[in-house]
C-alpha positions as CSV (number, residue, x, y, z in Angstrom):
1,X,-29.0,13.7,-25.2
2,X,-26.4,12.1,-23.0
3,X,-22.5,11.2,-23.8
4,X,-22.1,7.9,-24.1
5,X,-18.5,6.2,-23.5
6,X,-16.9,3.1,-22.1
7,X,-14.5,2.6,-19.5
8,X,-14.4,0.2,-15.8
9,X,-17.9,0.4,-15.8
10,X,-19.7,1.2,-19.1
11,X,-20.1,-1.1,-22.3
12,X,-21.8,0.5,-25.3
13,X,-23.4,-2.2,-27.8
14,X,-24.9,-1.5,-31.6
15,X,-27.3,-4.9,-31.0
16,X,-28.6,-7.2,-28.6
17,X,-26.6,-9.7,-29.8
18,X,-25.4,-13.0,-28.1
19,X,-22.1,-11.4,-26.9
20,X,-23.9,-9.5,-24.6
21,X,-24.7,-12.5,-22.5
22,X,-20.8,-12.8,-21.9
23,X,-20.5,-9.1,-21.2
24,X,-23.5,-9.4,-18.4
25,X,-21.8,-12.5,-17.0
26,X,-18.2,-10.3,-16.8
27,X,-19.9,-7.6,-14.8
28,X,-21.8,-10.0,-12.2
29,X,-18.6,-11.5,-11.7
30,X,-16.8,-8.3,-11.1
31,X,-18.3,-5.1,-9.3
32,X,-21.5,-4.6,-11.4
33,X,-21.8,-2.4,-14.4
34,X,-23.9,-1.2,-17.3
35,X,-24.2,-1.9,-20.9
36,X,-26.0,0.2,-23.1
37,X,-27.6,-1.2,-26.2
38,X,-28.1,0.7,-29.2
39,X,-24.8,2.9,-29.3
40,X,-21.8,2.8,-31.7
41,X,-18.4,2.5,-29.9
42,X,-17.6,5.9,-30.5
43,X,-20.7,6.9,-28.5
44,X,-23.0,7.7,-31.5
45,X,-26.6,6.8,-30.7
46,X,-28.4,4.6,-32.7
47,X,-31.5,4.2,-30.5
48,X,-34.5,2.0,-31.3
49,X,-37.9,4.3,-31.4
50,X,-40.1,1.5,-33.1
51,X,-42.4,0.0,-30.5
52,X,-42.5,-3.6,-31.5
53,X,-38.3,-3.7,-31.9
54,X,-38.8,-2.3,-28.5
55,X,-41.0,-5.2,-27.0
56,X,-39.0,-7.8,-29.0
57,X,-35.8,-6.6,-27.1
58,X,-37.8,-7.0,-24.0
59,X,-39.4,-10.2,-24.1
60,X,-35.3,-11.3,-25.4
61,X,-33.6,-10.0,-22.6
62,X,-36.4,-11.2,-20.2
63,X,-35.9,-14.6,-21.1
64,X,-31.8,-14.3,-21.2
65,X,-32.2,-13.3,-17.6
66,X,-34.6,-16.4,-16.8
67,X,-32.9,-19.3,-18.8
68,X,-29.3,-18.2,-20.1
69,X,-27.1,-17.4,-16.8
70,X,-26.7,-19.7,-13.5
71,X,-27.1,-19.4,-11.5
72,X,-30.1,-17.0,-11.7
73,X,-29.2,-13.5,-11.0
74,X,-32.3,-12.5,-9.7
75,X,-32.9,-9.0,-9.1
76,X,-28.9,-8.4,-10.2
77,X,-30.2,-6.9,-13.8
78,X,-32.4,-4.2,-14.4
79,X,-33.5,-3.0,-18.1
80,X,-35.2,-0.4,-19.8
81,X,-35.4,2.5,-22.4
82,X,-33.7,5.6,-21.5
83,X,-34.6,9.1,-23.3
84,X,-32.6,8.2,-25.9
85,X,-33.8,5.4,-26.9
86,X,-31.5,3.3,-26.0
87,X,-31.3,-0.1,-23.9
88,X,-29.6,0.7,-20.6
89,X,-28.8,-2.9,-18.8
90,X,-27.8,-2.2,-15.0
91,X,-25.9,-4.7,-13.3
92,X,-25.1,-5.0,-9.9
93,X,-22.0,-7.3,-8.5
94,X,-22.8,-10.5,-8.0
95,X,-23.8,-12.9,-4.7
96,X,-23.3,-15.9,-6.0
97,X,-20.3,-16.2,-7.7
98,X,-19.3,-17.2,-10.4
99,X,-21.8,-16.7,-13.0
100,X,-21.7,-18.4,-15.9
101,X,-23.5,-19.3,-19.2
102,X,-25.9,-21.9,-18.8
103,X,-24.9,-23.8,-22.2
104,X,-21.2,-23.6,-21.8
105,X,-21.3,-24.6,-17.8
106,X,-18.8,-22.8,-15.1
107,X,-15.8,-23.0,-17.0
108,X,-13.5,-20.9,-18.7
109,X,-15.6,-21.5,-21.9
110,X,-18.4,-20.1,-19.9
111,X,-17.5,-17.4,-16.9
112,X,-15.6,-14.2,-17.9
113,X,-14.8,-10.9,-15.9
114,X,-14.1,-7.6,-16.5
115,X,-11.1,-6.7,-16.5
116,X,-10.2,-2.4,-17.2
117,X,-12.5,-1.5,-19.8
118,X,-13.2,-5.3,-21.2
119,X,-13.9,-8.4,-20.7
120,X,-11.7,-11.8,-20.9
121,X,-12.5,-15.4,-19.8
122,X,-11.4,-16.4,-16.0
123,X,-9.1,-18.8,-15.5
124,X,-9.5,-22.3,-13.6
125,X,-7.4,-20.3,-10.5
126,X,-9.6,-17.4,-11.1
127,X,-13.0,-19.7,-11.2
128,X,-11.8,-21.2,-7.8
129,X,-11.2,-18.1,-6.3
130,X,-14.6,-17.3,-7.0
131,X,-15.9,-20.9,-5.7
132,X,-14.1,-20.0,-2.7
133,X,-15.3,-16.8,-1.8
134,X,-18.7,-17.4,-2.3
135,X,-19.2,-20.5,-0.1
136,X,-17.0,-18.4,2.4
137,X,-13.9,-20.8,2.6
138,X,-11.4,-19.6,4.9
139,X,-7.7,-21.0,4.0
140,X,-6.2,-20.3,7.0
141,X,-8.6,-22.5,8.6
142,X,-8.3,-25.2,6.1
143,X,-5.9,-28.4,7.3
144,X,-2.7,-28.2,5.8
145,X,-1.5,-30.6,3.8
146,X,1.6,-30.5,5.9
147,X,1.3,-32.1,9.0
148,X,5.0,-32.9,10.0
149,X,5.0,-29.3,11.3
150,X,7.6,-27.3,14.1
151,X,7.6,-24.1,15.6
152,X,11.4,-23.1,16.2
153,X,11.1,-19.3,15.3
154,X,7.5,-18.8,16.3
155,X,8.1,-20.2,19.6
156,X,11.0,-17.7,20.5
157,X,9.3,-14.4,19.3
158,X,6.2,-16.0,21.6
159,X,9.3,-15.9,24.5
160,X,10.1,-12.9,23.6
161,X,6.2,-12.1,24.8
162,X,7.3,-13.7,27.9
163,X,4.4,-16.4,26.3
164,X,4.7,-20.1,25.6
165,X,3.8,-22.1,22.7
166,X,1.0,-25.0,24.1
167,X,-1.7,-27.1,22.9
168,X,-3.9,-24.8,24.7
169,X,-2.8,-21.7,22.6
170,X,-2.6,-23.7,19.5
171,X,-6.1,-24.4,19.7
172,X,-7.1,-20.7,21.3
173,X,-5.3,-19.3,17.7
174,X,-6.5,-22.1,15.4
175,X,-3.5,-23.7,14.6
176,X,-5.2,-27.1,15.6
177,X,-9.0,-28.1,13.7
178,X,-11.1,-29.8,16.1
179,X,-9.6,-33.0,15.4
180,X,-6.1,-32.2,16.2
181,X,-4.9,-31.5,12.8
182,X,-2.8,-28.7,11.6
183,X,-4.3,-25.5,10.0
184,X,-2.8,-23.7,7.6
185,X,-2.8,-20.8,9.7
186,X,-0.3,-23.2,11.4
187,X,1.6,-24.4,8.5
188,X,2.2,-20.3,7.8
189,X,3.5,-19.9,11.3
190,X,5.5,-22.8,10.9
191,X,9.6,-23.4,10.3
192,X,8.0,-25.5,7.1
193,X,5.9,-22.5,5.7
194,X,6.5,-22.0,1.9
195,X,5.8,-18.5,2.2
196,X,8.2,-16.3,0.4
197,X,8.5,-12.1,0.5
198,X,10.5,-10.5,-2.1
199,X,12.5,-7.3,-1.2
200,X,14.7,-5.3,-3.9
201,X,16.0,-1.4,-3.7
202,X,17.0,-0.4,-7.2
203,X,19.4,2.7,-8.7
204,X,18.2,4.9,-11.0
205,X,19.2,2.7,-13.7
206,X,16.9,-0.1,-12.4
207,X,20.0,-1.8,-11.2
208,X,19.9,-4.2,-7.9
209,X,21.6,-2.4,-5.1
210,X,20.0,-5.1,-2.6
211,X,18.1,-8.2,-3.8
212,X,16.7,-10.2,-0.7
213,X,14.2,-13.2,-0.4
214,X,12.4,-14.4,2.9
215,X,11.4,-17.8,3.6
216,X,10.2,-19.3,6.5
217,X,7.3,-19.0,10.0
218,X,5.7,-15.8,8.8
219,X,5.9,-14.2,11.8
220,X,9.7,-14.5,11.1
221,X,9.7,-12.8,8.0
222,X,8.1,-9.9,9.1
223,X,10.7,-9.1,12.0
224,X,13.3,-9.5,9.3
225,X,11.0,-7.3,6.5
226,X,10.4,-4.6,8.9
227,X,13.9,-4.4,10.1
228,X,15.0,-4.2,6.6
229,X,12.5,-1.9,5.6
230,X,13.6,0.5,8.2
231,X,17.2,0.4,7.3
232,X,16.2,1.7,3.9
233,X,13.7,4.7,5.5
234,X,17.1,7.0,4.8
235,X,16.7,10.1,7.2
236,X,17.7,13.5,5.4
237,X,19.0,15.8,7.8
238,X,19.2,19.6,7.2
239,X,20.1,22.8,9.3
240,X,17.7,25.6,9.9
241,X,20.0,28.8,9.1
242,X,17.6,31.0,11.2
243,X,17.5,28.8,14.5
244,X,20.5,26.3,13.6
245,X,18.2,23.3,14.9
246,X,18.7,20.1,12.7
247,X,15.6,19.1,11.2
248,X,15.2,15.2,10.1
249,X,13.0,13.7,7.9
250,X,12.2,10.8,7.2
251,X,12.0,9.1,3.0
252,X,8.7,7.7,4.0
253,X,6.7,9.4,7.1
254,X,5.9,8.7,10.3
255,X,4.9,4.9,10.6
256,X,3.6,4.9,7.0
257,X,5.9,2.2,5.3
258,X,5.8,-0.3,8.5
259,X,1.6,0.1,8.1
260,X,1.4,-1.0,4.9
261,X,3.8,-3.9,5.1
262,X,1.5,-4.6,7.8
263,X,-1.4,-4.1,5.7
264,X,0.6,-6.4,3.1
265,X,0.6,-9.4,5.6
266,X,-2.8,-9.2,7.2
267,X,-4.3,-9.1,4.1
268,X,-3.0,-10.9,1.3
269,X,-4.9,-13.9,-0.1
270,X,-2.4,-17.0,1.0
271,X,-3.7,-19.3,-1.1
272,X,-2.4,-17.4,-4.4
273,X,0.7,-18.6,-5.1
274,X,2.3,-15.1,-5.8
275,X,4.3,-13.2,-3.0
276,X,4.0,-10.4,-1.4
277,X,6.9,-7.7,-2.8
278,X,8.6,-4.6,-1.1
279,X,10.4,-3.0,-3.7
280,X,12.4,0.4,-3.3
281,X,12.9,2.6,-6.3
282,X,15.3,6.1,-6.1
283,X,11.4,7.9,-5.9
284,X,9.3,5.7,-4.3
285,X,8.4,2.5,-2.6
286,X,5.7,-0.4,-3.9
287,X,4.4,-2.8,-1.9
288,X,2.1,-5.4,-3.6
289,X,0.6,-8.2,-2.2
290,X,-1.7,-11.1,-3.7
291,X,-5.5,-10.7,-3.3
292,X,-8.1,-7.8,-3.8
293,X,-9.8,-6.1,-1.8
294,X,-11.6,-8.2,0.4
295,X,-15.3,-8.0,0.8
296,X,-15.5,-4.1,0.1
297,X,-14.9,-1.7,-2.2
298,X,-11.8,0.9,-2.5
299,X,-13.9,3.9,-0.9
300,X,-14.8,1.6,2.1
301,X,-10.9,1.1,2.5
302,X,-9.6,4.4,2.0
303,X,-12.8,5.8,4.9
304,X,-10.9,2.3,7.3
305,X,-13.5,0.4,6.9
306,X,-12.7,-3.0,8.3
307,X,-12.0,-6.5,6.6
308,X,-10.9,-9.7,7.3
309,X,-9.5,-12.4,5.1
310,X,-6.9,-13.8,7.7
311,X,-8.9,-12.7,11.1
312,X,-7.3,-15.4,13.0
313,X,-3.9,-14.4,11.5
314,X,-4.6,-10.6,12.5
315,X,-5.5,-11.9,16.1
316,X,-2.3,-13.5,16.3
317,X,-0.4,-10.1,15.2
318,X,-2.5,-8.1,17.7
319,X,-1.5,-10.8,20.7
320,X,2.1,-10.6,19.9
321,X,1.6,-6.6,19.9
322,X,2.6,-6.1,16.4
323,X,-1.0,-4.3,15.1
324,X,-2.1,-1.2,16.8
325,X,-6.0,0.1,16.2
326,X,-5.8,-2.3,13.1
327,X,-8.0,-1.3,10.7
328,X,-6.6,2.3,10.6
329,X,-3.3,1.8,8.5
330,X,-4.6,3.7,5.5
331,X,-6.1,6.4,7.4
332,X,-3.0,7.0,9.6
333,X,-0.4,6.3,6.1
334,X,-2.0,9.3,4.5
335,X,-2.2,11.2,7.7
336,X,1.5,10.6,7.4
337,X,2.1,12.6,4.5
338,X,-0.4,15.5,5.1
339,X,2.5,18.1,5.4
340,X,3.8,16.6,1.6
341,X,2.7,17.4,-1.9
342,X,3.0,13.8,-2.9
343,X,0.6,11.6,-1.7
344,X,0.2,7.8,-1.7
345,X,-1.6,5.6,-4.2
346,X,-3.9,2.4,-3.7
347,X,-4.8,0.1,-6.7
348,X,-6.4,-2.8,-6.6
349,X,-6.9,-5.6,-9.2
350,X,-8.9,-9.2,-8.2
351,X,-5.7,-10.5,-7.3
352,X,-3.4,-8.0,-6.1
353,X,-3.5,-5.0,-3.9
354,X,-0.2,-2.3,-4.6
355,X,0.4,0.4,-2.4
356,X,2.7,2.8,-3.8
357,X,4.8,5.8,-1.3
358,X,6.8,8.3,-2.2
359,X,9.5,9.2,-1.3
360,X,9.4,13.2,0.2
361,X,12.6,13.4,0.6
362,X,13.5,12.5,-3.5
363,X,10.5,15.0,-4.4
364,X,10.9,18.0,-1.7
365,X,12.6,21.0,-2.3
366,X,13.8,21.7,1.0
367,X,13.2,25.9,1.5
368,X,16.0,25.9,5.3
369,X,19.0,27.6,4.1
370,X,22.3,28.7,6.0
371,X,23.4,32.0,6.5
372,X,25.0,31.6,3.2
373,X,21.9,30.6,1.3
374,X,23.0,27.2,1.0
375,X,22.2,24.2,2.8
376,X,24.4,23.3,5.5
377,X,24.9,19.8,4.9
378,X,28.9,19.2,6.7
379,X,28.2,16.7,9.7
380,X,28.4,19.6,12.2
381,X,28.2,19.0,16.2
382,X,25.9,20.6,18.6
383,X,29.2,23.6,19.7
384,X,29.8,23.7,16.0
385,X,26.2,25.3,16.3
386,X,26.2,27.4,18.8
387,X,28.7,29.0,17.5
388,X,27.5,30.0,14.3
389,X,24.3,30.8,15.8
390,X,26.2,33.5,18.3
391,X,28.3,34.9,15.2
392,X,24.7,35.4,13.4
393,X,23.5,37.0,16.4
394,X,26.7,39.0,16.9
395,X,29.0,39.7,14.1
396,X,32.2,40.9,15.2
397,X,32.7,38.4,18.5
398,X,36.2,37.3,19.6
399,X,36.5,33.9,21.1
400,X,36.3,34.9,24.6
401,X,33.3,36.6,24.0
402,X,31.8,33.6,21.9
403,X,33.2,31.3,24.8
404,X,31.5,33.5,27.1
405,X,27.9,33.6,25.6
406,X,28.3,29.6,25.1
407,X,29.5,28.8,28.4
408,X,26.7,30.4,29.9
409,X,24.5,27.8,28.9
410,X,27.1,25.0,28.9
411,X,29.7,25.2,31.2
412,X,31.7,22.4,29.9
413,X,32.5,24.5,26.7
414,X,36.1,26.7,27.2
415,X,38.1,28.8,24.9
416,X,40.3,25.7,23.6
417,X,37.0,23.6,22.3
418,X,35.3,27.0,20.8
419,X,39.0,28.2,19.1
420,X,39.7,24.4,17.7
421,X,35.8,24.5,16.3
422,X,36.3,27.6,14.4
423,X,39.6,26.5,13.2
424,X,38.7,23.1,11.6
425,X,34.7,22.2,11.6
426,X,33.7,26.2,10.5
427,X,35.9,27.3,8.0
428,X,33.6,27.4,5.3
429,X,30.8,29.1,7.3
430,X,33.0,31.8,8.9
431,X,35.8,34.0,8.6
432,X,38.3,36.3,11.0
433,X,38.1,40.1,10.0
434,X,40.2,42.4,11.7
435,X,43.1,42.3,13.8
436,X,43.9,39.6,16.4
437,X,43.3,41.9,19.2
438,X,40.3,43.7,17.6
439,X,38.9,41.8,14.8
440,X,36.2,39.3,15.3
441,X,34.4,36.4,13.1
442,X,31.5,37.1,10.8
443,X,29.7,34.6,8.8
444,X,31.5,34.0,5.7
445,X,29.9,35.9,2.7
446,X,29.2,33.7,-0.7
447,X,32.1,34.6,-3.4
């Protein structure tokens, strides 16, 4: 006999009750899902073994899936008795969304969706969405209901392209329907566009250390997002005691936070009203923007699969050179921390996608250690280590003879610079043992 349990996915059912109608409807509207009938919630099976209980369930169900949903999910639910005796109900996603019950109509009375390990009526918003998806409607191609439109910002970043903003392009990107009207693909581009993106960095007491909001042509707000979020990228920079090389790295890896404010803008869902939010935390950063996954499921994401909800949005990024190989931005963000224990995580909900990145530098325990088992972390300069480097090589030296191994590879270097170095930037690192005539420097031992 098989464990039985619910989560995402599962429902478990004592009866065939009405209610079951509403939990079939949740899982066509969502990403499919089965229900089985005939277990306790605690996974106890009940099972029906008599024959004609068995072929009344069957001719019910048969008729639910005929006459009680609209619009008819044809071959979307499957049903039958599994080994234990119990009523297994597969449902597959939906095509046709929403689904609703026939006698209560599509509204919130009558759609529901699942939502974690339940289900809940939709909303109007949410029944829209649905509307919307289904008969393909593209919002970005829609006619703004702003048509008293200019192009300020958007036409110097174009400039900045060495390109100009004309009637001709307008129409080549979609700004302009066939009849001359504004798109709100244009009205996002726009000095008018309503469009705001949140950014906050927070102390460890949840504190505001920087609280920004950006308003205005989209392609505006991300210059101004990405500059910002670079700022915050802090760089931790550490010595290696064995070769004296700096080594920098980066809070958040290679290009992985610009990617997924990228990711943020190409794909949220615009006509949400919500915002799309970069917010930096001592450990991490989270970037959520509105809309789910579009059109595919988290696997096809995370393997860069590609999807559009804002093509001609994407086509204007990739014309302005701001998308490289788009498509790949997952792939390449966890690329990015390969090297790093901590890893980043995707979640998706129907109406918001969060990507969360850690920060390495807040979670690694950097093993590069000075001479003295510490890190080195004084602001030293480049003679600062070459010096220490020679006195690890050659406990004992004398200035000249430090001068002399350093000047053979820089010649600008003298006795003055090396003897002022030691003095003032390497106390802490070295010490003079000996006699002045005979004694020499030695890397300072811990006390």
């Amino acid at each position: 006999m098989r464990s039985y349990f619910e989560d995402e996915k599962t429902e478990l059912k004592r009866e065939l009750i009405d209610e079951v109608k509403s939990e079939i409807v949740a899982f066509l509207n969502s990403v499919g899902g089965t229900i089985f009938v005939g277990v306790e919630d605690d996974g106890t099976v009940i099972g029906f073994k008599d024959s004609n209980i068995k072929d009344d369930i069957d001719l019910k169900l048969g008729n639910w899936v005929q006459d009680a949903f609209f619009p008819k999910p044809a071959g979307l639910i499957n049903f039958f008795f599994n080994e234990d005796d119990v009523l297994e109900i597969q449902v597959s996603k939906g095509t046709s969304k929403p689904y609703y019950l026939r006698d209560k109509g599509p509204k919130p009375s009558g759609v529901y969706i699942r939502v974690g390990r339940s289900k809940r009526r939709a909303s109007d918003d949410e029944i829209l969405k649905m509307i919307m998806e289904t008969r393909r409607y593209s919002y970005e191609e829609d006619i703004s209901g702003e048509q008293d439109l200019t192009f300020k910002a958007f036409s110097r970043i174009l400039e900045d392209n060495e390109m100009k903003l004309t009637t001709r392009m307008m129409n080549t990107f979609g700004m302009k329907s066939r009849s001359g009207e504004y798109t709100n693909l244009a009205f996002l581009l726009s000095d008018q566009s309503d469009i705001v993106v949140k950014l906050a960095e927070y102390d460890s007491e949840m504190n505001f250390r920087i609280k920004k909001s950006f308003k205005g042509s989209l392609i505006k707000i991300l210059s101004d997002v990405e500059e910002q979020t670079e700022r915050l990228n802090d760089v931790k920079v550490v010595i290696d005691g064995s070769s004296f090389k700096r080594k920098e790295t980066k809070s958040y890896p290679g290009a992985s936070i610009r990617e997924m404010v990228l990711n943020a803008f190409c794909h949220a869902n615009y006509f949400i009203h919500s915002n799309i939010k970069i917010e930096f935390f001592p450990d991490k950063a989270k970037i959520s923007s509105p809309g789910g996954i579009f059109n595919a499921t988290m696997d096809d994401i995370m393997n860069g699969v590609q999807t559009y909800r804002n093509p001609r949005l994407v086509n204007v990024f990739d014309k302005l050179h701001l998308i490289e190989n788009f498509g790949t931005g997952i792939p390449r963000t966890l690329q990015s921390y390969e090297a790093y224990e901590v890893k980043p995580e995707f979640r998706a909900s129907e109406n918001f996608f969060i990507v969360t990145l850690p920060n390495v530098n807040y979670y690694r325990n950097d093993p590069i250690k000075d001479p003295l088992s510490d890190p080195i972390k004084d602001p030293l300069s480049d003679l600062d280590l070459e010096i220490l480097k020679a006195v690890k090589e050659n406990p004992g030296m004398n200035t000249v003879a430090i001068t002399d191994r350093i000047n053979a590879i820089n010649s600008a270097v003298n006795r003055d610079k090396v003897k002022n170095a030691l003095k003032r930037n390497l106390v802490n690192y070295v010490e003079h043992i000996g006699s002045k005539k005979s004694g020499g420097y030695y890397l300072r031992k811990k006390d």
